[in-house]
C-alpha positions in Angstrom: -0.3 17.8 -49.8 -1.6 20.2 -52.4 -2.8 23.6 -51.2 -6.8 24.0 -51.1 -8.3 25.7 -53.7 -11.8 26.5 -54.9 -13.0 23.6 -57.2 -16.6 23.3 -58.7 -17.6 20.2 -60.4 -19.8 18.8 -63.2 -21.6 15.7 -63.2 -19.5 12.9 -64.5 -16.7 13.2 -62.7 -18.7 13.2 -59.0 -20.9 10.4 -60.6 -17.1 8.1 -61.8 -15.7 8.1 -58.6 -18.9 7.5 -56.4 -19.5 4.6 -58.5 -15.9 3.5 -58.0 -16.2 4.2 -54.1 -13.4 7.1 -54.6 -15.6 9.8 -53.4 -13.3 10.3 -50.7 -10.2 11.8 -52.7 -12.6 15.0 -53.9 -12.4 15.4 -50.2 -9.1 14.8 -49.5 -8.3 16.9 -52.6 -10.2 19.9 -52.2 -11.7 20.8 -48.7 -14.9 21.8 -50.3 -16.0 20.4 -53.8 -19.0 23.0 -54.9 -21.7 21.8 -57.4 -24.6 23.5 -59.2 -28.5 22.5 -58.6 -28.8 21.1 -62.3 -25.8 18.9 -61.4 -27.0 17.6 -58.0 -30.2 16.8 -59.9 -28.2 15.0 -62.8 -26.5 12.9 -59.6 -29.6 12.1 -58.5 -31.5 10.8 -61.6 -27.5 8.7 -62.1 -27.1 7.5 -58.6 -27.7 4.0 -57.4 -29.8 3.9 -53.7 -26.4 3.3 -52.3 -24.2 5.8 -54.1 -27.1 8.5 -53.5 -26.6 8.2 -49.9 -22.9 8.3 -49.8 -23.7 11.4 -51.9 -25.9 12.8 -49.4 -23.3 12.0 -46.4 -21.2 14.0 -48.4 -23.2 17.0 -48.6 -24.6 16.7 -44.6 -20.3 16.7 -43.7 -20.8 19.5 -45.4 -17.9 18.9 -47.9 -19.8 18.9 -51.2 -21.9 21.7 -51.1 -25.1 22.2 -53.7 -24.7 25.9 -54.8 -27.3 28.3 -56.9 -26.4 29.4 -60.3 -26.7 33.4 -60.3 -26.4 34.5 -64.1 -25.8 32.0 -66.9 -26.0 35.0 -69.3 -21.9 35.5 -69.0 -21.5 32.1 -70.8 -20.0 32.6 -74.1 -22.1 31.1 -77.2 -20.3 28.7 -77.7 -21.4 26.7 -74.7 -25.2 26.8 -76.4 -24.6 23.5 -77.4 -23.5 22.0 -73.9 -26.3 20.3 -71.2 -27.7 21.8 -68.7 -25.5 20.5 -66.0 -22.4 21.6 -67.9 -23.8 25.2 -68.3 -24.3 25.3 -64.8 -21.2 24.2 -64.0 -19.4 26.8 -66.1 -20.9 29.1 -64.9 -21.2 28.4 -61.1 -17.2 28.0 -61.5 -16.9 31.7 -63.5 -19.1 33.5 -60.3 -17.3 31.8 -57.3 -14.1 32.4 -59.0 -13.0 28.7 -58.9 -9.8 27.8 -59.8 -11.1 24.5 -60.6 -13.7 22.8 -62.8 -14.0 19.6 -62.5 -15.5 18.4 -66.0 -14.8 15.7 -68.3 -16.8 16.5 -71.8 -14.7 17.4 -74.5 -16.4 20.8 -75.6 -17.4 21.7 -72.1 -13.5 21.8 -71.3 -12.7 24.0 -74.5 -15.6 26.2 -73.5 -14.3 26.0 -69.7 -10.8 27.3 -71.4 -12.3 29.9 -73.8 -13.3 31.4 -70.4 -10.0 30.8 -68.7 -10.9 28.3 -65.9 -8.5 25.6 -65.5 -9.9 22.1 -66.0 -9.4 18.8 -64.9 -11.7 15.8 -64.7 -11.6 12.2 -63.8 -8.5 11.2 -65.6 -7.0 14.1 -63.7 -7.6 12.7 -60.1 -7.1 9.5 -60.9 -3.6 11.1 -61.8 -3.1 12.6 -58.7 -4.4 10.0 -56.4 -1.7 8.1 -57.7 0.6 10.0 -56.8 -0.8 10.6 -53.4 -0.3 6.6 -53.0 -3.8 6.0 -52.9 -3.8 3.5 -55.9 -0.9 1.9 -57.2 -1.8 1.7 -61.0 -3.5 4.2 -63.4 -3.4 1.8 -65.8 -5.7 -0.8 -63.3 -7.9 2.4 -62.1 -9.0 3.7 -65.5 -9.6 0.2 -66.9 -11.9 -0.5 -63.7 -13.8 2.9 -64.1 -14.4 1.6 -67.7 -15.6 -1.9 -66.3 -17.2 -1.1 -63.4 -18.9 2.7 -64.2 -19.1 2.3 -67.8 -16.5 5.5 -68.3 -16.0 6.0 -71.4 -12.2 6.3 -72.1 -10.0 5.7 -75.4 -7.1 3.0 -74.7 -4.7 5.8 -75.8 -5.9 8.6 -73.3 -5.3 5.6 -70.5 -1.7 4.9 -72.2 -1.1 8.3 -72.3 -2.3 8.7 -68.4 -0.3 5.7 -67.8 2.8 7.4 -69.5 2.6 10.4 -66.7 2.3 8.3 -64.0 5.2 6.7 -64.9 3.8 3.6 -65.5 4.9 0.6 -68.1 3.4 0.9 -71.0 0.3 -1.4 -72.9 3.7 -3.2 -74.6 5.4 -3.7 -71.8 7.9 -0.9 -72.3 8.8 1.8 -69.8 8.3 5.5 -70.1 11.1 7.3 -72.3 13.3 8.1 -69.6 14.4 11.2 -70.9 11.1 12.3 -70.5 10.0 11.9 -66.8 6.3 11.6 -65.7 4.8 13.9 -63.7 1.3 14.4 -63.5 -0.6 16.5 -65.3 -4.1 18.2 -64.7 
């Protein structure tokens, strides 16, 4: 079990794993998953009836908290080009002093970096509820998150995910053994 840590979290990645029914492993994850106002909105507007009452549950257990954005001035220009939700986020994550953002758009991360918050996103906890033994494939999860949620994912970020989880390859080969997966945020 991983030590609990401050995580704040943009839209997709809350929105992937509701959809999936994996809500749960924020939880188990982090002891308190903060979002920002724009975000909880963005769920909203996304959410089926059904996942927007699990989302709800969620935030009357008191484990995903809706949270305020102070300042959004202290966001560096390049995140002028980002949504709403992903500005919030950023920021929200810079003034709690998160150690995590949970975020899965490409220029959000580099932003998220060029302010040095670490990132992970979907991918990410997929990763890691593998190796908590929740699921028993990567490979299986990520594919059903593109079925089933309409994730968008490249084949080779889900070999390369694979890979780390130490999972067979699309080819039917294993991992190079001299290079043993672990798995990375």
């Amino acid at each position: 079990m991983t030590s609990p840590s401050l995580v704040v979290s943009d839209t997709s990645p809350v929105s992937a794993l509701v959809v999936m029914g994996w809500l749960d492993w924020l939880r188990r994850r982090w002891p308190v998953v903060h979002v920002p106002e724009m975000v909880w909105q963005e769920l909203r507007r996304r959410s089926s009836p059904a996942d927007w009452e699990v989302l709800e549950d969620a935030c009357c257990q008191g484990w995903l908290r809706v949270v305020p954005v102070v300042d959004l001035s202290m966001l560096p220009p390049a995140a002028a080009d980002l949504h709403a939700g992903e500005c919030e986020a950023l920021a929200l994550a810079k003034e709690l002093q998160a150690e995590w953002l949970l975020m899965d758009e490409r220029e959000g991360r580099l932003v998220a970096q060029e302010m040095g918050i670490k990132v992970t996103g979907t991918v990410g906890i997929v990763l890691w509820a593998k190796a908590e033994g929740l699921i028993p494939s990567v490979r299986d999860a990520l594919n059903g998150l593109r079925r089933q949620a309409g994730f968008f994912l490249k084949s080779e970020l889900i070999d390369e995910a694979a890979r780390q989880a130490g999972e067979e390859l699309a080819d039917g080969n294993s991992p190079t053994p001299a290079n043993p997966a672990r798995p990375q945020q």
